[in-house]
N, C-alpha and C positions, 0 to 999 in steps of 0.2 A: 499551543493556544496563542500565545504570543506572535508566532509568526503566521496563525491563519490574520488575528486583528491586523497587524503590519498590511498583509496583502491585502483586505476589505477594505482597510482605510486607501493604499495606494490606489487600488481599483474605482475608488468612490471620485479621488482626486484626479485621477484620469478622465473620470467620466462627466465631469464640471468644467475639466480643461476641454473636453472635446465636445459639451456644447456650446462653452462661449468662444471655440473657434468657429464652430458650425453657423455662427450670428449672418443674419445676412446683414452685410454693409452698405449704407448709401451714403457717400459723402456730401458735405454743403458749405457751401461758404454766401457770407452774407456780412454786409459792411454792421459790427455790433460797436463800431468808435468810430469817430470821426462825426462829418458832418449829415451824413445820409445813415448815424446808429438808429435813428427814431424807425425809419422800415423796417434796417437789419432786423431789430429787437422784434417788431413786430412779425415779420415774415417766417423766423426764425421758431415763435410759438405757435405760428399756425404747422409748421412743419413736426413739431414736436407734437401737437394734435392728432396730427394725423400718424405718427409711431404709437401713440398710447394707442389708439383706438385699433389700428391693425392686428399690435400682439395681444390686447382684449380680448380679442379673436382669434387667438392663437396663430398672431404670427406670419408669414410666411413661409408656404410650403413645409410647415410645421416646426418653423424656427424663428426665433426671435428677430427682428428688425431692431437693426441698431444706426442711428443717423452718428456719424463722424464729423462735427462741425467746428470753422473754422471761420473765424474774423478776415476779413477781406481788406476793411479798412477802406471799399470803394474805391482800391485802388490795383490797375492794372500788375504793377509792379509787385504785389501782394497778392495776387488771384494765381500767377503762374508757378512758384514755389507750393502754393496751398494747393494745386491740381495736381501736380511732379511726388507729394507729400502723401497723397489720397491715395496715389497709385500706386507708389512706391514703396511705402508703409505700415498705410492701413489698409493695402488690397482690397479697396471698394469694387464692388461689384460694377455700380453706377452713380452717378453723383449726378446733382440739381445745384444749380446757381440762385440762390435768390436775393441776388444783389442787380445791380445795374449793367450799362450797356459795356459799358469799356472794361470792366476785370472781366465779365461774361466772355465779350469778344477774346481777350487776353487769355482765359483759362482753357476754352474751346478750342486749340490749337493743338493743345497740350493732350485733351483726352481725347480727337482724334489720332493722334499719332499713336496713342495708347489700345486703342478700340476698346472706349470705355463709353459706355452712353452718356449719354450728357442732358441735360432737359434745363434752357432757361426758365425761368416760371414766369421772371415778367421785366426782362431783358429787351430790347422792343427794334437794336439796330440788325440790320439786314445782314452784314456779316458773321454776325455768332452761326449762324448755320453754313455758311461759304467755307467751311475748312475743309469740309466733306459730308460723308454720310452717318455722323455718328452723336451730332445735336441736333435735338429737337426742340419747338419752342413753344413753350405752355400759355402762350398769350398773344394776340393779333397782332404781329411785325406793325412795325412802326408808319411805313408808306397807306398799308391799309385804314390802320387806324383814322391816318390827317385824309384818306377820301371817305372814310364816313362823316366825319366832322363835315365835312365840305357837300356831304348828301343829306346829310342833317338841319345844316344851315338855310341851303337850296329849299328844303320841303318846310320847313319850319317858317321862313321870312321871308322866301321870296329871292330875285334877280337881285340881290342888296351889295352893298358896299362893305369889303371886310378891311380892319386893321390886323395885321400876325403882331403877336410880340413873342416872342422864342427865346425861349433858352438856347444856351450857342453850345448846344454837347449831342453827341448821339442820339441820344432819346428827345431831345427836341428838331434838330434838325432832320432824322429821318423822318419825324410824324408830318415837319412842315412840307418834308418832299412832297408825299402823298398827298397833301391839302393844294399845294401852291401844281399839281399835276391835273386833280378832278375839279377844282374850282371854275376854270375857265369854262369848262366842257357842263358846266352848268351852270353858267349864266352869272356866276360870283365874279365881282369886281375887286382885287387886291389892292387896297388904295396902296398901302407900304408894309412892310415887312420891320417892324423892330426887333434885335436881339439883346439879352443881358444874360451878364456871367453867373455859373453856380453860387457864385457868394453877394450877390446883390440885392438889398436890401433896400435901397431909395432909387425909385422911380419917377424922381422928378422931371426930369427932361423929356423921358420917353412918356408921359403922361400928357404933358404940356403940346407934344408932337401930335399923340393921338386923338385930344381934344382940336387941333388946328384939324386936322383931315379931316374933323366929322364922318368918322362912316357909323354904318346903320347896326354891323354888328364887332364886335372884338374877339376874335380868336387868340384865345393866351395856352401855349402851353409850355409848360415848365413842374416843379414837384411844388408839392403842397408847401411846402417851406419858403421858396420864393412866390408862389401862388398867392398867399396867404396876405405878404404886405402888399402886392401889386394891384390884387380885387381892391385891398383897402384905402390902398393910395388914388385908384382910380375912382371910385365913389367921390372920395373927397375931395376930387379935383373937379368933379362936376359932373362927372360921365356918367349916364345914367340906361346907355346903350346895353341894350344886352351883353353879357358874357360867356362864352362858350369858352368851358377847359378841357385840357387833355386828360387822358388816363388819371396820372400822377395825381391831381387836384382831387383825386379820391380818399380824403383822411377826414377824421373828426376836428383834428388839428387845424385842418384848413377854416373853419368856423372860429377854433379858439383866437387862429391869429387874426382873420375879417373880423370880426364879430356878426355886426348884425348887414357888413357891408358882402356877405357872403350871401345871404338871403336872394334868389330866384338864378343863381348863378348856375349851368348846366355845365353834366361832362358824359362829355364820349368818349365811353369804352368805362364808365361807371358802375357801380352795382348798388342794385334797388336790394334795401336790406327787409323790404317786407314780402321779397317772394317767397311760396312757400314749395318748391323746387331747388335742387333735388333733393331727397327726404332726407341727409345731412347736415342740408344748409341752415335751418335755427336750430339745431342742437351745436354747431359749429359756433354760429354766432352768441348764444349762451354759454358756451365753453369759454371761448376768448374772452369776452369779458370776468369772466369768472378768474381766467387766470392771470391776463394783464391790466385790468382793474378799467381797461377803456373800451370803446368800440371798435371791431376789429374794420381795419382798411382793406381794400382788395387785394395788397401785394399779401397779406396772412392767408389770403382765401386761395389765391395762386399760388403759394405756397405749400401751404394744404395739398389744394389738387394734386399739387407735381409731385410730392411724395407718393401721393393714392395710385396715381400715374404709372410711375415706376413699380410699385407694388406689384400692382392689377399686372403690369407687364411680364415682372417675375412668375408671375402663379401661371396666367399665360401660356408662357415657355416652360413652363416646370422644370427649370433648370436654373441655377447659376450663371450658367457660362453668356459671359458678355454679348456674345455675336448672334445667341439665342432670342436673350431679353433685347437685344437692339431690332432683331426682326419682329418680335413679338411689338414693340412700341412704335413700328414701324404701323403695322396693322390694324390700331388701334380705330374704333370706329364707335360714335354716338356715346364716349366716354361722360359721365357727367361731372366735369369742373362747376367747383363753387359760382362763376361769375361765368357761366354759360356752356350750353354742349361743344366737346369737343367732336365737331362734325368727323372728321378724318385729317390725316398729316399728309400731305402733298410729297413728292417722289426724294425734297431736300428737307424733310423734315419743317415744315413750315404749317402751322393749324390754320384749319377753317373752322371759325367759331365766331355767332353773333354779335355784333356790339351794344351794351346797353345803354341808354342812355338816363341821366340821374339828372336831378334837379333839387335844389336844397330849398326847402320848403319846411319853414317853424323850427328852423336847424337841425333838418333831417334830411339825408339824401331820399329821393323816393323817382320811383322808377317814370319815366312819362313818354318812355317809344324802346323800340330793337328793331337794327338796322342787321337785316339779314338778306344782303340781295352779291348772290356770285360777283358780278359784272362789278361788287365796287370791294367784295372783302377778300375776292377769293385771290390766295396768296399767288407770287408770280412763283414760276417752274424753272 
């Protein structure tokens, strides 16, 4: 009797070890300290959203989903140890970045060498996908983006006069590539170009500069964090030009820091939070608040997606095996991402998908166009 219970019990704790090895693994890393934790945190819970709701459902391929996540700290020299770690390790299947351009690009070397999928969610410079064929990028490449802005501008105001103010990092200057490439080719005037560092917080000079050029409109991109005193600095300085921001300017936060100098301020590549497509997206946007006590940003919603992404990929392929799920997310077609369809992934894993355009109105973003035309978004090959 004794030694049947011995073996029932042995048998039971086998059988608990070989479902939580059976886990399917997705690694993540995402900056949750430093100066860019405020996304981490936030992108990080849309990603954990999207793991409850999967195994709700029982899972993938009839096993749990397990995300392996890792602080980044936004920093390259931090993202290659955490990919080397994912691989090494914790034997991720596939892994998502949802951090920025430079550990992205950084860790993307790493899990090509590996043939481990990879999926930026809202990483935005040109190279995360240049290592090979095995990242994918869950959000409109950076060049495309700065030529909607610049088809935006064109169809919005007219042959006008632009000021850039840029951030001097990846995800600013590839968006300014795109912008300072389609602008000509429509009639936009560049009066100058200003750039300021990730840690810049007084924008007196460059204020003072863009008040002398008088032009008609301002193209600022940068993250909501320096976004944030720059809208405010320039109202106060007198400028009362329109604004047009990038991606990034997509937070609640950005209001908190403008206050009321945020008010009619636009961004492309934004998300209207009153659309009621795809049938996730207000139960999503009621989850996050529920769980992070604020309004969720687009990097939680790209975040979201890119786990659902990988998911959908896995089931897909019905298989595990890497080279499976990398063809499977290769194929992917009319996928629906929180912040628009993912049309199709081009031959370097690179998306064609909408851009929307947002407008902060009673200090809400809300939606006021989508820029959906080949000839300006469709990614290069």
């Amino acid at each position: 009797m004794k030694k049947s219970v011995i073996a029932a019990t042995l048998a039971a704790a086998l059988l608990l070890a070989g479902n939580a090895a059976a886990q399917i693994k997705i690694g993540l890393h995402a900056p949750q300290s430093g100066p860019a934790a405020a996304d981490g945190k936030s992108s990080t819970i849309g990603a954990e959203i999207a793991r409850d709701w999967i195994n709700d459902k029982g899972g993938v391929l009839g096993q749990k989903l397990e995300l392996v996540t890792y602080d980044d700290q936004n920093k390259p020299d931090q993202a290659v140890p955490i990919a080397n770690k994912l691989i090494g390790q914790d034997k991720v299947m596939a892994a998502v970045s949802c951090s920025y351009s430079a550990p992205t690009r950084a860790a993307a070397a790493v899990f090509q060498q590996a043939h481990i999928p990879y999926v930026s969610a809202y990483g935005v410079h040109p190279d995360i996908t240049k290592e090979g064929n095995w990242a994918f990028r869950g959000v409109q490449l950076g060049p495309p983006q700065g030529k909607g802005a610049a088809k935006f501008i064109a169809d919005k105001f007219g042959k006008v006069k632009v000021a850039m103010v840029t951030m001097n990092n990846d995800f600013g200057q590839s968006i300014a590539d795109g912008f300072k490439e389609e602008a000509p080719k429509l009639g936009l005037t560049i009066v100058k170009e200003y750039t300021f560092g990730l840690g810049e917080r007084q924008f007196g000079p460059i204020v003072a500069s863009v008040k002398a050029d008088n032009p008609d409109v301002i193209y600022a991109i940068g993250y909501y964090f320096v976004g944030g005193p720059l809208v405010a600095q320039l109202r106060a300085g007198g400028l009362k030009q329109p604004i047009v921001g990038a991606q990034a300017f997509d937070s609640m936060k950005l209001m908190e820091i403008a206050k009321d100098a945020a008010e009619s301020v636009y961004v492309v590549g934004g998300m209207d939070r009153g659309r009621k497509t795809p049938a996730d997206f207000q139960p999503f946007l009621a989850e996050f608040k529920k769980r992070a006590g604020y309004d969720a940003e687009a990097v939680a919603a790209n975040c979201y997606s890119s786990v659902m992404l990988v998911a959908d990929a896995i089931k897909r392929a019905g298989s595990t095996d890497a080279a499976k799920i990398r063809e499977a997310l290769a194929a992917a077609k009319d996928f629906p991402m929180l912040t628009g369809p993912l049309r199709y992934f081009n031959s370097v894993g690179e998306i064609y998908s909408p851009l929307e355009v947002t407008q902060v109105k009673n200090g809400a973003f809300v939606g006021v166009g989508v820029i959906d035309e080949p000839s300006i978004l469709a990614p290069p090959k």
